[in-house]
C-alpha angles and dihedrals in degrees: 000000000000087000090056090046092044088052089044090047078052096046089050106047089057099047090052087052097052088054090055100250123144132241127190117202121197122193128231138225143211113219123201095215123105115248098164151020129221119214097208140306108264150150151237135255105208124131110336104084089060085067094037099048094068088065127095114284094249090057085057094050096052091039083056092050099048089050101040113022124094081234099064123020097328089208103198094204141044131178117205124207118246099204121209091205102270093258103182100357104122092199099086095193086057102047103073114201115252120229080216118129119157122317102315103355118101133170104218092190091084128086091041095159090060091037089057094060087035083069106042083048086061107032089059089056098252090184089213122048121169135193110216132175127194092197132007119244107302087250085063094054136079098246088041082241137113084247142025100040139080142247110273106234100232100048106087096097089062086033090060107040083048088065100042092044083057096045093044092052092053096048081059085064090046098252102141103212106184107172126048117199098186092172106049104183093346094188091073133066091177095232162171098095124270083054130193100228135352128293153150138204116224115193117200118229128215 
């Protein structure tokens, strides 16, 4: 694929030459100089523990390894998937269940499949976990549902103690969860519904 677009960028330089246009080339240059830090390599987990963790429990645990050990990837950073509940997206692996109940009252008992590589995320010392939602609980959006639908301006105050609420219960656990996304991909609701994963449009207001 690069080396087709590198032979049409070819193609196209010297047909532009021999039609007399001109081209102006300007030529780059790598600096030395630091001009940003990365936190850590990581990964994503959606939606894949909601397929592996149907496997045996061995399977999980070298899967884990392999993820999370020095002594396989070491990845340094895992996002795990707050789910809204999947209300109204047909693809099950990709509706994770919310832990979402009514205004301050949650069953964590739910997501297990996402809890369970939370942590092993965790308990192998991944330095960076974030909690990361692609849609707030269907009763915060504007379709009632987990995609098509938009943010209600308004509801930031219960949006955000929802979050938090989530973040401070699994500190209690011992899951250090350090970085909160509450707008993952904000552009996209994902519609229309049914819908093939979950999704939320957030418009910014001036």
């Amino acid at each position: 694929m690069i080396k087709n677009r590198f032979y049409n960028l070819i193609l196209i330089s010297t047909i532009l030459s021999w039609s007399g246009v001109r081209i102006d080339v300007h030529a780059a240059s790598v600096s030395s100089t630091p001009a940003q830090t990365f936190h850590g390599i990581g990964g994503s987990g959606a939606w894949w523990p909601n397929d592996i963790i149907h496997f045996p429990e061995a399977t999980r645990q070298n899967l884990s390894d392999l993820l999370f050990s020095s002594s396989g990837l070491g990845l340094s950073s895992y996002r795990y998937n707050v789910g809204a509940g999947g209300v109204n997206v047909t693809n099950p692996t990709r509706a994770p269940q919310t832990f979402y109940v009514s205004p301050g009252v949650y069953d964590f008992t739910r997501d297990a499949a996402g809890v369970y590589f939370l942590t092993q995320a965790a308990s192998h010392g991944v330095p960076h976990l974030t909690a990361f939602a692609n849609s707030a609980p269907a009763p915060l959006t504007s379709g009632r549902a987990s995609c098509n639908g938009a943010f209600v301006t308004g509801n930031g105050a219960a949006y955000g103690t929802y979050l938090a609420d989530i973040v401070q219960h699994f500190r209690g656990e011992g899951i250090e969860i350090d970085l909160v996304s509450p707008m993952n991909e904000p552009d996209n609701n994902f519609g229309p519904s049914p819908c093939g994963q979950e999704g939320m449009q957030v418009v910014p207001t001036l």
